[in-house]
Structures are given as C-alpha cells and as structure tokens.
C-alpha positions in Angstrom: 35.1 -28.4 -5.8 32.6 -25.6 -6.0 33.3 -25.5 -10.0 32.8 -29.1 -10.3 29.3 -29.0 -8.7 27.9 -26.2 -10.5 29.1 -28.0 -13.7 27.7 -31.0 -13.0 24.4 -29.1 -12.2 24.7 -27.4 -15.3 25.2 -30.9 -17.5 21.9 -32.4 -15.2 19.6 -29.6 -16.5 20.9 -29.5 -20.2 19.8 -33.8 -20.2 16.7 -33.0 -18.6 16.0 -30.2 -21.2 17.4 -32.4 -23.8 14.7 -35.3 -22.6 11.7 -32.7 -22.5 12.2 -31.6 -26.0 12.8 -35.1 -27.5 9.6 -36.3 -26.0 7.6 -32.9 -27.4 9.2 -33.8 -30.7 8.3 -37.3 -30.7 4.6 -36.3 -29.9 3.8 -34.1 -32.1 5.1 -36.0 -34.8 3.0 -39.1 -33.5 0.3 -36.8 -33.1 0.3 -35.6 -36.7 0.4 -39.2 -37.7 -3.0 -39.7 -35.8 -4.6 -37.3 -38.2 -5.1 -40.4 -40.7 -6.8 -42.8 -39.0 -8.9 -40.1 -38.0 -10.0 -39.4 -41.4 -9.7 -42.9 -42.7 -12.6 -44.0 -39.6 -15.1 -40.6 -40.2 -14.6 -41.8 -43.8 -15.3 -45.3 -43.0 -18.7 -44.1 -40.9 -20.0 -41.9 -43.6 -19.6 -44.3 -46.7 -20.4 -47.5 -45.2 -23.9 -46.4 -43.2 -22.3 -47.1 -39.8 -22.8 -43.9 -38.6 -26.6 -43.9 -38.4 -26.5 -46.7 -35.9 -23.9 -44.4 -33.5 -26.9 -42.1 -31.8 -28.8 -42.5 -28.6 -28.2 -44.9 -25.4 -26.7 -47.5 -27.9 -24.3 -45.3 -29.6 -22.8 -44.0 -26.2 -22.7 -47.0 -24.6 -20.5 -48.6 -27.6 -18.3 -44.9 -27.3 -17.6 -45.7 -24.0 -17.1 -48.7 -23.6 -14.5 -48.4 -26.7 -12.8 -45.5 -25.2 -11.7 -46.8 -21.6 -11.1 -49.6 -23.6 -8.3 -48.3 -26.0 -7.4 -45.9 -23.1 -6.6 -49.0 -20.8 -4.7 -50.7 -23.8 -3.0 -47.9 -24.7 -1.4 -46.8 -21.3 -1.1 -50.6 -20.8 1.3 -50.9 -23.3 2.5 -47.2 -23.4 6.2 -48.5 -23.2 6.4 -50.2 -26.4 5.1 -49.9 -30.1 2.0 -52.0 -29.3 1.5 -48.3 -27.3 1.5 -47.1 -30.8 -0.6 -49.4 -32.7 -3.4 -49.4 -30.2 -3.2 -45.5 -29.9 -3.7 -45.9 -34.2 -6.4 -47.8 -33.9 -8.3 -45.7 -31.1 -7.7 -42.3 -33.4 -9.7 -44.5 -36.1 -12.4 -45.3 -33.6 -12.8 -41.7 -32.7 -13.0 -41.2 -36.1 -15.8 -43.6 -36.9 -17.4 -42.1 -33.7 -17.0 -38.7 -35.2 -19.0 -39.5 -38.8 -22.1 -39.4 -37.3 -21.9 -35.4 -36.9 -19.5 -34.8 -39.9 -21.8 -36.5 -41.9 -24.8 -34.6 -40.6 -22.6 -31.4 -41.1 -21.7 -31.8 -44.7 -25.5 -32.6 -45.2 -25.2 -28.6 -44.7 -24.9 -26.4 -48.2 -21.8 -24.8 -46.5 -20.9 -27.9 -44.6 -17.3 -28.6 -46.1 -16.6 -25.2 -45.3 -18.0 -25.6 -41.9 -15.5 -28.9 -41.5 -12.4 -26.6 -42.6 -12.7 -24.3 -40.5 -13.4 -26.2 -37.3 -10.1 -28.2 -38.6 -8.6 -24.5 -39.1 -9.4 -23.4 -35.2 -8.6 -26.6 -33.9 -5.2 -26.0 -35.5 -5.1 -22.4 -34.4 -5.9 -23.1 -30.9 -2.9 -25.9 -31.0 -0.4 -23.5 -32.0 -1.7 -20.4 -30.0 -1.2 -23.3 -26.6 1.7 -24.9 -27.6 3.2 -21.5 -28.5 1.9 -19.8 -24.5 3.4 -23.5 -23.0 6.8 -22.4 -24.1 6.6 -18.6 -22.7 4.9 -19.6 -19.4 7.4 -19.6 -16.7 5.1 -20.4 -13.8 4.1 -24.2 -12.7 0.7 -25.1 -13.9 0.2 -28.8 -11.9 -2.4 -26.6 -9.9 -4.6 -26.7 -12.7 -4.9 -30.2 -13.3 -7.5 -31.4 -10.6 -9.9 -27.8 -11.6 -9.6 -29.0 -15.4 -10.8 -32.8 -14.2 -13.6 -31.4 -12.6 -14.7 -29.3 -15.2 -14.6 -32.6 -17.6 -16.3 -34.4 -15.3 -19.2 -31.8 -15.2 -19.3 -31.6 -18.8 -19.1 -35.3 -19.5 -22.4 -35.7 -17.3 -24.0 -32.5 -19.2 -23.5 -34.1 -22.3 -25.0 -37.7 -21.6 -27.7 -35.5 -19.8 -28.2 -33.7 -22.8 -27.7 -36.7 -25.4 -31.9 -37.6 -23.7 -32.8 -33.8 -23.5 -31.8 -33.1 -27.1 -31.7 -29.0 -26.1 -29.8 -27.5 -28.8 -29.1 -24.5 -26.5 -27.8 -26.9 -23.9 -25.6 -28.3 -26.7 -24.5 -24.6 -27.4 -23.5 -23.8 -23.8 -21.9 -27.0 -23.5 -19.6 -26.4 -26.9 -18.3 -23.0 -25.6 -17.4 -24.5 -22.0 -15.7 -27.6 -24.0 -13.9 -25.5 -26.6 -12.5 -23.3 -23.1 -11.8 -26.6 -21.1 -10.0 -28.4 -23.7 -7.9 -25.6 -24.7 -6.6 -25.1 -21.3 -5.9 -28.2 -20.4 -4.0 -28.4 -24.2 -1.8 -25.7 -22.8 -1.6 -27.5 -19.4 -0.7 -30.7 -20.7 1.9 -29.3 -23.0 3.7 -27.6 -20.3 3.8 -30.9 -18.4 5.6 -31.8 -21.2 8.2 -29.3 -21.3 8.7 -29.3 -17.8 9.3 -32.9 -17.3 6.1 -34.1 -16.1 5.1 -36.2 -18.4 8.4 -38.4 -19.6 6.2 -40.9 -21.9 5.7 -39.4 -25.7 2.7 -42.3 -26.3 0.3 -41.3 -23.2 1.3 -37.3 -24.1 -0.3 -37.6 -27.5 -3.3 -39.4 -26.0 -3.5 -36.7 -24.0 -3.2 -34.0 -26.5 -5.1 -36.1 -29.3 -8.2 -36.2 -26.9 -8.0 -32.1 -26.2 -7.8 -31.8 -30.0 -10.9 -34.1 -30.9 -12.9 -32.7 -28.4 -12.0 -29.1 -29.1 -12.7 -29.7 -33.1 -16.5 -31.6 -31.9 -17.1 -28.6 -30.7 -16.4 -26.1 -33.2 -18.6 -28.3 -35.5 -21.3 -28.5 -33.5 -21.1 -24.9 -32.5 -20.5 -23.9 -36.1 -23.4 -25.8 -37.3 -25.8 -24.4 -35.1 -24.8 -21.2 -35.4 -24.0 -21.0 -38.8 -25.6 -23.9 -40.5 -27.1 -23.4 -44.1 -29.7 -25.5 -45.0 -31.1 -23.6 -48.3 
C-alpha cells in the first residue's frame, strides 16, 4: 500500500514537471516570435514619420491607453489563439512606441552599434535569468509585491520626468529599470518552472514587457552615456 502511494506521488510530480517545462517551452518560442512585430512597428514609426508625434502628454496618454488596452485583451482571451493574435499585435504597438528613441538613437554616428548592443544585453541578461531560474531552489513569490512597488515608483518617476526632461533623472531611472526588470525576469521565470504560472500566453507577456523595458533602457543609458554626435 505504502509502494503504491509513493508511486503515485512519484507519477504526480513527473506531470507537474512535465507541465512546467511544456509551458517554458511554448513561451519562449512565442516569445521569440514577438521579436518581429517588434521590429516590423519601430520600422513602421521611423519610415512613415509617426514617431515624431509619440512625445510629450499626447504621446503617453496614446501609450497608455494602448497598453492596458492590449493588456486587458490579451489576458481576456489568454485561453485561446485570439490570446495570440492580440499579444502580436501589442509587440507591434510597442514597437511603434519604441521608434521614437531608436530613431533618435541611430540619428547617433555610432547609433546602430548602440541598438546591437542594447539588443546584445537584453539578450544576455535573458539567458543569465533564465539560466539562475533553473539553479534556484528557494521560493521567490516573496519578491513579487517588492518588484510591483518598485514599478510603480518608477512608472510615476518616468511620467514625472517625461515634464522635467532631467537627463540625469533619465540616467538614475535607466539603472533602477535595467535592475527591476531583470529581477523580476528571473522571478517570473521561476514562477514558471515552479508551476505558478500554468498559462504560456500571459507568461510571455510577462517576460516580453521585462525584456522591452530592460532593452529601453540600455538605449537610453547607452545613448547618454555613450552617444556620438561628431
């Protein structure tokens, strides 16, 4: 009798396992496939003009309002492949949102190099999180309400600063983002492999927004920092 609930046991934790690693394989394939509408909408901004219109109170109120929009529709429909397609089309809309400071980037002499290598660390700091998720034994749920707050903060630092236009205030608030976002990366990828997040859709939102915003922040911190104008 003893045998036969220890096996059972035994099969129960294999599933779940099984589970866990399904869904981190289906997101980050899903998450790799977000890398082109990305592109395609920070292409779309920079060629057709748009992006010169995405600045000040009107550009963040059209941001936000697009966000929670796509956000809403996209764990609305999480379930399905209408999950999918609005999750698509959100990745392009960040990408539109994006052109504004690639294009302003590029208008650097080293600004394609500057746009690798923010796409280099962004990669980097994926890997070196997803890689510390998988050898972290302890339960990281604590984290989850510190890392909100922190967002929070730096979400009303930003609009703050968006008026102020301080470009050491937009330093300060890159390094805190590039730390914020990378540990919730590793926090939400843990969820994963521990079976707190079941859903593959809402886990590549969740690791698609740590990503964006880690990689806005490289490029702004990059620019300023090492910007060449000559």
């Amino acid at each position: 009798m003893t045998d036969k609930v220890e096996t059972i046991g035994f099969r129960d934790l294999s599933v779940d396992a099984y589970d866990s690693n399904k869904v981190l394989r289906n997101t980050y394939w899903l998450l790799t496939l977000t890398l082109l509408p990305t592109v395609l909408g920070a292409w779309f901004g920079i060629a057709s003009g748009v992006s010169y219109y995405l600045s000040g109170g009107l550009g963040l109120v059209f941001f936000l309002a697009g966000t929670f929009g796509f956000v809403y529709a996209i764990e609305k429909n999480k379930d399905s492949s209408l999950g999918i397609a609005f999750l698509l089309g959100f990745t392009f809309f960040m990408g539109l949102m994006l052109s504004r400071l690639i294009a302003m980037v590029l208008g650097f002499k080293n600004g394609t190099e500057i746009v690798m290598t923010a796409f280099g660390g962004t990669a980097g700091v994926f890997f070196a999180m997803a890689s510390l998720a998988t050898v972290i034994k302890r339960d990281l749920s604590s984290m989850g309400k510190w890392l909100f707050v922190g967002v929070i903060v730096l979400m009303v630092a930003s609009i703050i600063n968006i008026f102020v236009g301080s470009s050491a205030g937009m330093l300060v608030i890159s390094v805190l983002s590039i730390g914020i976002f990378s540990a919730f990366m590793l926090y939400d990828i843990k969820r994963i492999i521990d079976g707190g997040e079941t859903n593959y859709i809402s886990a590549t939102l969740a690791l698609y927004m740590n990503a964006i915003n880690i990689f806005q922040s490289l490029l702004v911190l990059l620019g300023i920092m090492g910007g060449d104008r000559e």
